[in-house]
Legacy VTK file of the C-alpha trace (Angstrom):
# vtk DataFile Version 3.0
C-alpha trace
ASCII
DATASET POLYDATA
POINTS 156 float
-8.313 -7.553 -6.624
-6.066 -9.158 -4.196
-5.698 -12.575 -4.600
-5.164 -15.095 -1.875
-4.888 -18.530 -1.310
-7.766 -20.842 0.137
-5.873 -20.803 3.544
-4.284 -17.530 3.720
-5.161 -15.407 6.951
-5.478 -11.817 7.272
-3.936 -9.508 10.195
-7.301 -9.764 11.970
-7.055 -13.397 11.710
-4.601 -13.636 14.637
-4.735 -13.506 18.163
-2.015 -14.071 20.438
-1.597 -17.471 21.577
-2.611 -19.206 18.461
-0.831 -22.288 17.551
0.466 -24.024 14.225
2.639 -26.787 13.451
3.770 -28.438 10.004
4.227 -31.188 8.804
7.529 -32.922 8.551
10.471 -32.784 6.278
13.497 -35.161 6.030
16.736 -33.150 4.936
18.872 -35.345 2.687
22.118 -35.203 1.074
20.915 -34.197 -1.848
19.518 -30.630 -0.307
22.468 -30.433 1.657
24.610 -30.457 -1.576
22.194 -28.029 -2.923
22.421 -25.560 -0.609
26.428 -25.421 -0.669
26.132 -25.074 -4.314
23.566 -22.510 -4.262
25.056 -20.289 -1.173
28.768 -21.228 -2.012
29.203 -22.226 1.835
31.536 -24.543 1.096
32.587 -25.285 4.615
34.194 -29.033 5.467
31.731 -29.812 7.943
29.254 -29.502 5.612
30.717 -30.698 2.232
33.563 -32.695 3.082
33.564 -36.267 4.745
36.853 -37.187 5.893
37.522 -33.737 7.165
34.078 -33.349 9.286
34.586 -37.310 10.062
38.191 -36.541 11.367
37.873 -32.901 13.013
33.663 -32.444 13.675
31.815 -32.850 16.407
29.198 -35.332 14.598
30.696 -38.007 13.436
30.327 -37.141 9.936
28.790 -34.407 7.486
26.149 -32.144 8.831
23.596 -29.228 6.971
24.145 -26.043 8.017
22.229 -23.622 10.081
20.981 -21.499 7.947
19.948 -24.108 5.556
17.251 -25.333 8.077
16.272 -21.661 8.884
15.166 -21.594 4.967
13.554 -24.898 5.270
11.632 -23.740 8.048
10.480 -20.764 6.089
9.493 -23.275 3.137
7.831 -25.617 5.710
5.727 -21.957 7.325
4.691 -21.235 3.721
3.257 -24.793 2.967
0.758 -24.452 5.593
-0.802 -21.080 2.810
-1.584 -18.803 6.379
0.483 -15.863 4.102
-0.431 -16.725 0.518
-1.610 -12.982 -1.066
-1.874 -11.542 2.871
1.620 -11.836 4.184
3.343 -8.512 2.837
6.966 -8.669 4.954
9.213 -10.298 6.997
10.085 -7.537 9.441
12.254 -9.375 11.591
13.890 -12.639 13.072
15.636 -14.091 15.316
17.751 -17.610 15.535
18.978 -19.131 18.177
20.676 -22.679 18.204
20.044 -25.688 20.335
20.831 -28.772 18.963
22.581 -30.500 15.431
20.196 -31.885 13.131
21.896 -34.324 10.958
21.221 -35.498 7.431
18.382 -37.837 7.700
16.274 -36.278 10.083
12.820 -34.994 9.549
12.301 -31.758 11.061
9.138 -29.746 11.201
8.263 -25.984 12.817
5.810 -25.536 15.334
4.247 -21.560 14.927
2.925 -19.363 18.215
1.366 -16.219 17.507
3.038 -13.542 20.527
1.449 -10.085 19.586
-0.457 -8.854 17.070
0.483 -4.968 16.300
-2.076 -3.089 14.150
-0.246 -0.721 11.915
-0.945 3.329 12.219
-0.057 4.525 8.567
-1.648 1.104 6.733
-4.596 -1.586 6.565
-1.738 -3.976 7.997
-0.724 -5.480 11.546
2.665 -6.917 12.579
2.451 -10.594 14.129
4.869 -11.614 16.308
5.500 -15.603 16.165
8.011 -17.401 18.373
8.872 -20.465 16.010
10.372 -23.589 16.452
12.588 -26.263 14.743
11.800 -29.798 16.350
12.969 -32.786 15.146
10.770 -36.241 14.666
11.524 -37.049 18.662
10.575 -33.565 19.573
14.033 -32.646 19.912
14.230 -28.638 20.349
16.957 -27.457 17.582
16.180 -23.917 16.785
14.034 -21.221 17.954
13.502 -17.661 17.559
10.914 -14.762 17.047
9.817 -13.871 13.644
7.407 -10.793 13.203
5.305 -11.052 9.636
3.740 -7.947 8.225
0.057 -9.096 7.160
-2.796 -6.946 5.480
-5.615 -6.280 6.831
-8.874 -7.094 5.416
-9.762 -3.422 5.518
-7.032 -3.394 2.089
-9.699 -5.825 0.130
-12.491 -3.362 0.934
LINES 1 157
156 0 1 2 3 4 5 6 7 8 9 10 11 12 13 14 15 16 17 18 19 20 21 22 23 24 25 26 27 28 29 30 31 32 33 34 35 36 37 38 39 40 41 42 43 44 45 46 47 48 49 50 51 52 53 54 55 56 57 58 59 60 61 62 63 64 65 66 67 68 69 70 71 72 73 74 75 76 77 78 79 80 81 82 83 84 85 86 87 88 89 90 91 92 93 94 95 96 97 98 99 100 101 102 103 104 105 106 107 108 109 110 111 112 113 114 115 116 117 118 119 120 121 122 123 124 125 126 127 128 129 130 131 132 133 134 135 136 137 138 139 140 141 142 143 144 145 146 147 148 149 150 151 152 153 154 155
């Protein structure tokens, strides 16, 4: 039997226009470090004072991208909507609008944009535009994800 968590959602579940945000997150040093030691993106601006002090365009040390593109994914998960439903990430786009700098507490704000039953499996695609908003509602990444979800038809 397929086990789920007490919040998970099915395909069916979904309708276009539904809306989700999370809660908040502050990224600190300490993840940044992690991150560069875990990836091995080692780049100045990131890991290196003086050098993103003297040649960046933030007065200082700032996480990368990608970094908050996983936190976002961590935040998404937290709220349980895929916990024993969500089978795949099928695809996603980023697109960057703004630095966020160590300190700031971001969260992600979910809207469902199509919902796509599947023709060979009890799944549906959803389609979410996401985005990363800092705590003064700052716009600093969005994008499209599309999730692959089962259907409640697979637990019959």
């Amino acid at each position: 039997m397929r086990q789920v968590g007490p919040s998970a959602r099915y395909f069916e579940d979904f309708s276009p226009g539904d809306e989700f945000v999370t809660q908040g997150r502050t990224i600190s040093d300490v993840e940044n470090t992690m991150w560069a030691m875990f990836t091995g993106d080692m780049n100045p601006m990131h890991v290196d004072d003086e050098y993103a002090r003297e040649f960046g365009l933030f007065e200082g040390r700032f996480p990368a991208g990608l970094m908050l593109v996983g936190i976002a994914s961590g935040l998404t998960e937290r709220l349980g909507m895929f916990s024993g439903t969500g089978l795949a990430m099928i695809d996603q786009t980023i697109v960057y609008h703004r630095a966020v700098q160590l300190g700031d507490t971001v969260r992600v704000r979910l809207r469902v944009v199509e919902c796509t039953p599947s023709r060979s499996r009890p799944a549906g695609r959803v389609r979410f535009e996401y985005s990363v908003i800092k705590h003064d509602d700052e716009l600093c990444i969005s994008g499209e994800q599309t999730i692959l979800l089962a259907s409640r038809a697979q637990t019959a």
